[in-house]
N, C-alpha and C positions, 0 to 999 in steps of 0.2 A: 235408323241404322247408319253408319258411321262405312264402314266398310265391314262385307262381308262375301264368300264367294259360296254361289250356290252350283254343286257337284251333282252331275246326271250318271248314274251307272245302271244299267236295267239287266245284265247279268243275273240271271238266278242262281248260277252255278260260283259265284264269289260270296263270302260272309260278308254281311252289312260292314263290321269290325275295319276291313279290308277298304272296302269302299271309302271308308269314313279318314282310313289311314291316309289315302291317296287324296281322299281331299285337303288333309293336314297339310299335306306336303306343296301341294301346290300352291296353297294360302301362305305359306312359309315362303315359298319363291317369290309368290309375286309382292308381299305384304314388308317381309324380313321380319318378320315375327310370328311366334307361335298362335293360334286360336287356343282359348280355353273351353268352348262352348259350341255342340254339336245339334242343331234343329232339325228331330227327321220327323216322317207320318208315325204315327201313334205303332203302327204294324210293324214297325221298324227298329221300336226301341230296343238299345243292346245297351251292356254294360260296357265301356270304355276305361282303357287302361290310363287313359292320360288326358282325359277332357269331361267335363259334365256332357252325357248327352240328354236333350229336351224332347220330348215328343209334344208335338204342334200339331193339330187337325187342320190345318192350314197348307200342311206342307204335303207337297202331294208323293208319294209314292215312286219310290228310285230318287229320290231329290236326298242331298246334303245338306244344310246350310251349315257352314261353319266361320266365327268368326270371335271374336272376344265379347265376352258378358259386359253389360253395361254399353256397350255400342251398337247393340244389336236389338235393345228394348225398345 
């Protein structure tokens, strides 16, 4: 992985959707570019309006990873 920023939100009362947005944004600030590619826990998977999201059993639970495909392989 190239660059990529992993997002902690443990809110049960926010949508994943939300969480995932806020990690968009922060990757956008600190990066100056959009991510296309969202890696959450499998329990996690949502539909995303503007990025692939991945489910990883790797990826633990409340975690984001977001970051660009192909750098993130």
């Amino acid at each position: 992985m190239k660059m990529g920023l992993l997002w902690y939100d443990a809110d049960p009362k926010r949508p994943a959707v939300r969480k995932i947005d806020e990690a968009v944004e922060h990757y956008c600030q600190k990066f100056g570019v959009a991510p296309n590619t969202c890696y959450v826990n499998p329990k996690e998977a949502v539909s995303h309006p503007s990025l692939k999201v991945v489910p990883k059993p790797i990826v633990q639970p409340n975690h984001y990873l977001v970051g660009v495909a192909g750098t993130m392989d």
